[in-house]
C-alpha positions as CSV (number, residue, x, y, z in Angstrom):
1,X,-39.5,60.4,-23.3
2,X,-41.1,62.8,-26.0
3,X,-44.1,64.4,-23.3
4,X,-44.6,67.8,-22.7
5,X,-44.4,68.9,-19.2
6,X,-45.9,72.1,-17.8
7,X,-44.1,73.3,-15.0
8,X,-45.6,72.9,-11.5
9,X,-46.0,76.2,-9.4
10,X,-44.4,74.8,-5.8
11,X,-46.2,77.7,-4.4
12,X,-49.7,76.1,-5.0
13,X,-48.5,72.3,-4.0
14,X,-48.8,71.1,-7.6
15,X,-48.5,68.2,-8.8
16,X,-49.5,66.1,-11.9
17,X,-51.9,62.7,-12.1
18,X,-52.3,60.2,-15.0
19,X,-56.3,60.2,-15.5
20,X,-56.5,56.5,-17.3
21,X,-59.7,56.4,-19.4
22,X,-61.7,53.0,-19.0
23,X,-61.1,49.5,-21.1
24,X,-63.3,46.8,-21.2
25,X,-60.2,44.0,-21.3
26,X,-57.4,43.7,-19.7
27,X,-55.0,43.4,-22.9
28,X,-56.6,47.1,-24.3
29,X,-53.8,49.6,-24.4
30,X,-53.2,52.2,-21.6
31,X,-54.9,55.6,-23.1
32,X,-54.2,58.6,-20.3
33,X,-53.7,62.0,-19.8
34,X,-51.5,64.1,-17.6
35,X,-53.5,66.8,-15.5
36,X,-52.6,69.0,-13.0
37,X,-53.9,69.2,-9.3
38,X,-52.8,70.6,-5.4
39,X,-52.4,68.3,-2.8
40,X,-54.2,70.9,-0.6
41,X,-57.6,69.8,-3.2
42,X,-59.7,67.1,-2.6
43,X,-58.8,64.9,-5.0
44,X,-59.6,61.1,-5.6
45,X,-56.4,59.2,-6.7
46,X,-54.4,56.1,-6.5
47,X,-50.6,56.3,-5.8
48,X,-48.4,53.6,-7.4
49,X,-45.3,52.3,-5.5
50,X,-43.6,49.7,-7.7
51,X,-40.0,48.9,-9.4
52,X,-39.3,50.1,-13.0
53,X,-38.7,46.4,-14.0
54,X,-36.2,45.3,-17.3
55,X,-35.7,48.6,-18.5
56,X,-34.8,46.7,-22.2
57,X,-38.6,45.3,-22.0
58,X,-40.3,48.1,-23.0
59,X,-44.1,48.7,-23.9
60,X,-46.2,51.8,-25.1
61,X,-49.3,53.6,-23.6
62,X,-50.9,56.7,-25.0
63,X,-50.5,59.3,-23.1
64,X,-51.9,62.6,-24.0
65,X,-52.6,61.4,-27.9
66,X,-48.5,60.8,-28.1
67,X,-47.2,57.8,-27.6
68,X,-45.3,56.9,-25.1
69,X,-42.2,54.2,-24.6
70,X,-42.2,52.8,-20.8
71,X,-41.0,49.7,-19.0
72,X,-43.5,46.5,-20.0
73,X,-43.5,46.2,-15.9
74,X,-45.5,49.5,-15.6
75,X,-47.3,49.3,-18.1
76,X,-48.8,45.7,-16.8
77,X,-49.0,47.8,-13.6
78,X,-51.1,50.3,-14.9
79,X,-53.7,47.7,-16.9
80,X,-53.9,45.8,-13.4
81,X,-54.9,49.1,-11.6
82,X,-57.4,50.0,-14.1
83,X,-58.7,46.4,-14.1
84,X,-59.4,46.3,-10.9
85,X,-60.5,49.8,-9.7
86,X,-62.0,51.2,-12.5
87,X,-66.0,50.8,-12.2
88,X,-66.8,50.4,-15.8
89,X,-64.6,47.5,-16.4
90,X,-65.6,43.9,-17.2
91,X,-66.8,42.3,-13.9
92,X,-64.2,39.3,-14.0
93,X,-61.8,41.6,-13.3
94,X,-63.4,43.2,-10.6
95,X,-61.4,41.4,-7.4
96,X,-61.9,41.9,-3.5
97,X,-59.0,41.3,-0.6
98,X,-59.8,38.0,1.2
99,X,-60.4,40.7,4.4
100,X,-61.6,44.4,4.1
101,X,-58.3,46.1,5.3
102,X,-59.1,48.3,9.0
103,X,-60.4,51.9,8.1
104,X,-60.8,51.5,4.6
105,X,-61.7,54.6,2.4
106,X,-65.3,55.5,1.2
107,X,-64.3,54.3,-2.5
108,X,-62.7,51.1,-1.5
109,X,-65.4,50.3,1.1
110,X,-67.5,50.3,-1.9
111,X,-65.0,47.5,-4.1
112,X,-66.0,45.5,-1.2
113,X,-69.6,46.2,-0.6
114,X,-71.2,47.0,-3.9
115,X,-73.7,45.7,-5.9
116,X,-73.6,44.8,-9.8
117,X,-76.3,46.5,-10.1
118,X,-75.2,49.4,-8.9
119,X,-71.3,49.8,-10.6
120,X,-73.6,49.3,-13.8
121,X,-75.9,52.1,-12.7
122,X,-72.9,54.4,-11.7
123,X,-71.6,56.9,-14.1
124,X,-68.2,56.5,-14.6
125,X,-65.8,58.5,-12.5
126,X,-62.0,59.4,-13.4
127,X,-59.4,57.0,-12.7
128,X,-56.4,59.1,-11.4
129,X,-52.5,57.0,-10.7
130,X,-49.6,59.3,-9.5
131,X,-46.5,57.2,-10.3
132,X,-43.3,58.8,-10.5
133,X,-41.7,58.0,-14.2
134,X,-44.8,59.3,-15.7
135,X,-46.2,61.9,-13.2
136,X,-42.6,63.4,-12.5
137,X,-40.5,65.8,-15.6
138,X,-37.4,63.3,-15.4
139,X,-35.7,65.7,-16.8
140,X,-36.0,68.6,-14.1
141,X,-33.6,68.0,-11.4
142,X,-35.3,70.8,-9.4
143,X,-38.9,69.1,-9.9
144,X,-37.4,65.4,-9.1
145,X,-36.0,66.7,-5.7
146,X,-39.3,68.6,-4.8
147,X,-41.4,65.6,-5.8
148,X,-39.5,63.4,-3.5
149,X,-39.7,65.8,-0.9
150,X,-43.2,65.8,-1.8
151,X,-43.7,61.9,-1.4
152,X,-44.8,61.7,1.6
153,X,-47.6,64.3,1.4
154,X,-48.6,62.8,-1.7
155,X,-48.7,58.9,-0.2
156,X,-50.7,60.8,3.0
157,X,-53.1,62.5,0.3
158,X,-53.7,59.7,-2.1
159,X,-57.1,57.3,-1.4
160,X,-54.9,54.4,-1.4
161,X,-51.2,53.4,-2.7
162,X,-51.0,50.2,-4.1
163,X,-47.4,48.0,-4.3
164,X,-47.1,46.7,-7.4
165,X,-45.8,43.1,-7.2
166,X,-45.8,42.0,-10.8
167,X,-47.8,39.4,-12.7
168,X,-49.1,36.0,-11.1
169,X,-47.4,32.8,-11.1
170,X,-49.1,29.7,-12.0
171,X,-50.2,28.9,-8.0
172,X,-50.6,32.9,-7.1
173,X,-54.4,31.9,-6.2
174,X,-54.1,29.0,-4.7
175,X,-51.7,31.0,-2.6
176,X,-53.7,33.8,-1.7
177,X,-56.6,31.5,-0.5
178,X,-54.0,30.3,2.0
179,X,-52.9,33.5,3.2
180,X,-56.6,34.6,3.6
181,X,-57.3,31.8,5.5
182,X,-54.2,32.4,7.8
183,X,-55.3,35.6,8.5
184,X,-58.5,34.6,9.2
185,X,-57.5,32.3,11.6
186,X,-54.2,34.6,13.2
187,X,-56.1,36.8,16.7
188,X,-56.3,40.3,15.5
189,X,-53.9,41.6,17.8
190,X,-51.7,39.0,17.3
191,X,-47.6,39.9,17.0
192,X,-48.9,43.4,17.9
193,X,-47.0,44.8,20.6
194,X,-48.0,43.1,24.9
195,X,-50.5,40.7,23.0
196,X,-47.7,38.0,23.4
197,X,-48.1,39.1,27.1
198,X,-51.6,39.0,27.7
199,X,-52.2,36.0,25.1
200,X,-49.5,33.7,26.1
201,X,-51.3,30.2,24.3
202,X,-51.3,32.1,20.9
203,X,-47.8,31.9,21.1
204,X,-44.9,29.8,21.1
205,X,-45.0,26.6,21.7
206,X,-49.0,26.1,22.1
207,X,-49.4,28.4,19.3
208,X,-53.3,27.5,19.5
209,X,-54.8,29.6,16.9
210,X,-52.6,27.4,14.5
211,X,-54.5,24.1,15.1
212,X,-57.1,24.6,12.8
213,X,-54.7,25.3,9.8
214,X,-52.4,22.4,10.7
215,X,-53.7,20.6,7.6
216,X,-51.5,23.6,5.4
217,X,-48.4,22.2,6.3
218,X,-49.6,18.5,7.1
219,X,-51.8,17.4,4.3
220,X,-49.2,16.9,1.6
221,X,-49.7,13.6,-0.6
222,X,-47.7,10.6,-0.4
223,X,-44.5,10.9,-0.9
224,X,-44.5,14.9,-1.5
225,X,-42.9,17.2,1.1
226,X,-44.7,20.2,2.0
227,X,-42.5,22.9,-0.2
228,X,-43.5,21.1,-3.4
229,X,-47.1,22.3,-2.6
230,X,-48.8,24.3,-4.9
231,X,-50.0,26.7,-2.1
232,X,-46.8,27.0,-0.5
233,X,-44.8,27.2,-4.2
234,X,-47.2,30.1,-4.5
235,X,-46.8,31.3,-0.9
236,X,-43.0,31.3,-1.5
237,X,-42.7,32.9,-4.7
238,X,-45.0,36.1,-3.5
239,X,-43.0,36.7,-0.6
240,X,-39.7,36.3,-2.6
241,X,-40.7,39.0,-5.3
242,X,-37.9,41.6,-5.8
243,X,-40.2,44.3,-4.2
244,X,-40.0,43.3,-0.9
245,X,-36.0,43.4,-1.1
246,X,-36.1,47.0,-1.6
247,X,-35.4,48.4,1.8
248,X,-36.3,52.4,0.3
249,X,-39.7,51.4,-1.6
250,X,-40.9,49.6,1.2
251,X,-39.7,52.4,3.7
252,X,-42.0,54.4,1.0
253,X,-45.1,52.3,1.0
254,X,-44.6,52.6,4.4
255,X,-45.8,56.5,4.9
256,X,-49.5,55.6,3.1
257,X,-52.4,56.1,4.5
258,X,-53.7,52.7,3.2
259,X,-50.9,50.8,1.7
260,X,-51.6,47.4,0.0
261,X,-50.4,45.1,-2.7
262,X,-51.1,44.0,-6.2
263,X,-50.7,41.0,-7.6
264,X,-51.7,40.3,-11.1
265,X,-55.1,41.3,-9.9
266,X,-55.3,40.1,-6.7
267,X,-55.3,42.9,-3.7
268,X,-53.2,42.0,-0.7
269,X,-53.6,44.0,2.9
270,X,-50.1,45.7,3.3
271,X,-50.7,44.7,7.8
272,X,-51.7,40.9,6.3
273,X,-48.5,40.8,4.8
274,X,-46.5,41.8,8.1
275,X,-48.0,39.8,10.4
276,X,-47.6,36.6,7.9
277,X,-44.0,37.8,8.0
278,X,-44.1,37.5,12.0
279,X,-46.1,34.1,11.9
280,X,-43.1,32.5,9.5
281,X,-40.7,33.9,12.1
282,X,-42.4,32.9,15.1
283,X,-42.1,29.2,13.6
284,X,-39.2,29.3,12.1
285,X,-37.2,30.5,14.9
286,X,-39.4,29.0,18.1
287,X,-40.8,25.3,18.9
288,X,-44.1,24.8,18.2
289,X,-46.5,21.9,18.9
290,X,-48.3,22.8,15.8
291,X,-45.9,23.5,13.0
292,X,-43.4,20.6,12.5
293,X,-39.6,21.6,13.6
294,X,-38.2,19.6,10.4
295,X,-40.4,22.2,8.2
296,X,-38.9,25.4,9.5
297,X,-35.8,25.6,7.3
298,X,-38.7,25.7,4.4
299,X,-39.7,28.8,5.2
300,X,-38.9,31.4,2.6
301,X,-37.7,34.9,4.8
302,X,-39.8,37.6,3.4
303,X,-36.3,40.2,3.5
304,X,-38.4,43.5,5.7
305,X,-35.6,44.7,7.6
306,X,-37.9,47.2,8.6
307,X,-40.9,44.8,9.0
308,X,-41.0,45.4,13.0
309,X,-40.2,48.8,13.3
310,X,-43.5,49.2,10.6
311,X,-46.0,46.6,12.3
312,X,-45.2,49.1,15.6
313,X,-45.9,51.7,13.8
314,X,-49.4,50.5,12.2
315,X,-50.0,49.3,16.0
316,X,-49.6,53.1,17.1
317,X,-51.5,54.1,14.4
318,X,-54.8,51.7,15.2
319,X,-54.9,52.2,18.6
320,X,-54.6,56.5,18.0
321,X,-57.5,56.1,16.0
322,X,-59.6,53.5,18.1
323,X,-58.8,56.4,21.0
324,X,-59.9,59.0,19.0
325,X,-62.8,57.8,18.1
326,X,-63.8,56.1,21.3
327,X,-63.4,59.8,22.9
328,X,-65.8,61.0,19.9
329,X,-68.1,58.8,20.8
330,X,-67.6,59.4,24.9
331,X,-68.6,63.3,23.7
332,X,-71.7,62.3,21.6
333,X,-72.6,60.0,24.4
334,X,-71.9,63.2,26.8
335,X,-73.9,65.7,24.3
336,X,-76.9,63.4,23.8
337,X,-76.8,62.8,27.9
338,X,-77.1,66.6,28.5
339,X,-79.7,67.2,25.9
340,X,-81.9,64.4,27.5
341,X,-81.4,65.5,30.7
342,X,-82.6,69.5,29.2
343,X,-85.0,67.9,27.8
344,X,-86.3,66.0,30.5
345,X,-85.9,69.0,32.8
């Protein structure tokens, strides 16, 4: 790779971002340039967590007026990204998660909230990706040990870090409007840690969230078994994507702020995916009187050795914040109480 690398002063917390200029297709050609900022800055970026892919399909960008050789699966990563984040591209591209993920940053409340109107009106601000092939001298052993050292301040640091799943299969949508309306009817809480305790009928075998989505599993045609679906085909195939069998990446993803998927260009809740994962455990491996017995072994296992251990931690994390800022709001409550009472005195 023929770039020209600056080296990072550790001293400072350097490190380097690909600022992606705008395209108004999908198919335009990646046009960036590497710049340097601290992670103890305010900076606006997007952190990319995804596989190299084929490293014999390869495909160019142009990257500080050089061009530059890199795998065709990063390089469909990085038109995705700009697709759908960057302001000033075509609306069609512009896609929403089926549910706004909990705590979402200022930026991304505004993918979710704003008006046409308004992304036309906006003047366009820098899209910034860290991704380590491009954002990391591959050939300084010293740097490549600091950056990994690094990751997780960087993950912690970035506005949001997206898993990059690949491109869509023929039923990805289909798909997605069934996970979205999973989620929408799966409790909140539900497969956190004591709701299974406190909310014993969500769980097996009454399982009675589930009865208003029966018709997923039971509504096949004549003569057609549930798997051969379009919706679960789809279902099936994102869950079976080599990302998720990567122990490490996902043990990555795992230290973001805001972690979520991509795929093709349709943004995925990293929590959504979890709990799914829990829901196709709970009835695959527990009666139900909703979910038929003979369907379990249809089931594809999303592979997250970790998936528990991360869902507890995400739990831990929620209710930390929903403390925190009940206790803010018990002290505004309290200020606003003694000033009345001053007041009133």
């Amino acid at each position: 790779m023929n770039t020209p690398y600056r080296r990072l002063d550790p001293a400072k917390q350097e490190f380097r971002l690909l600022e992606v200029q705008a395209a108004r297709t999908l198919e335009e050609p990646v046009e960036c340039r590497l710049i340097t900022a601290r992670l103890t800055e305010d900076v606006d970026f997007i952190a990319l967590s995804s596989l190299y892919g084929d490293r014999e399909e390869m495909d160019r960008i142009w990257m500080s007026g050089r061009s530059v050789a890199v795998p065709k699966h990063l390089v469909s990563a990085l038109k995705h990204i700009r697709a759908v984040f960057f302001p000033t591209v075509s609306k069609r591209y512009q896609r929403k998660p089926a549910r706004k993920p909990h705590g979402a940053p200022r930026w991304l409340r505004q993918l979710f909230g704003i008006s046409s109107q308004k992304l036309e009106d906006e003047a366009p601000r820098s899209l910034r990706i860290w991704m380590d092939l491009l954002c990391v001298n591959q050939r300084d052993e010293a740097e490549k040990s600091k950056q990994r050292t690094d990751m997780k301040a960087i993950y912690r640091s970035a506005e949001l870090v997206v898993g990059w799943l690949g491109d869509k299969h023929p039923h990805t949508d289909v798909a997605m409007a069934t996970l979205a309306e999973i989620e929408d009817a799966m409790p909140a809480k539900w497969g956190d840690p004591g709701d299974r305790e406190k909310h014993p009928d969500d769980y097996a075998p009454t399982h009675r969230w589930a009865a208003g989505i029966a018709h997923i599993w039971t509504d096949a045609p004549k003569g057609m078994i549930p798997f051969q679906m379009p919706h679960w085909v789809g279902c099936n195939d994102f869950m079976e994507r080599s990302y998720f069998q990567r122990r490490w990446i996902l043990e990555e993803i795992a230290m973001a702020k805001y972690p979520t998927f991509l795929i093709g260009d349709s943004i995925v809740p990293w929590k959504q995916v979890l709990r799914l994962n829990r829901m196709m455990e709970e009835f695959k491996n527990y009666p139900s009187n909703v979910f038929p017995r003979e369907y379990a072994n249809l089931i594809a296992d999303l592979p997250l050795e970790t998936a528990h251990k991360l869902l507890d931690e995400f739990a831990k994390r929620e209710a930390l914040e929903e403390a925190r800022l009940l206790k803010e709001g018990g002290k505004f409550a309290s200020r606003g109480t003694s000033s009345t009472r001053s007041h009133d005195g």
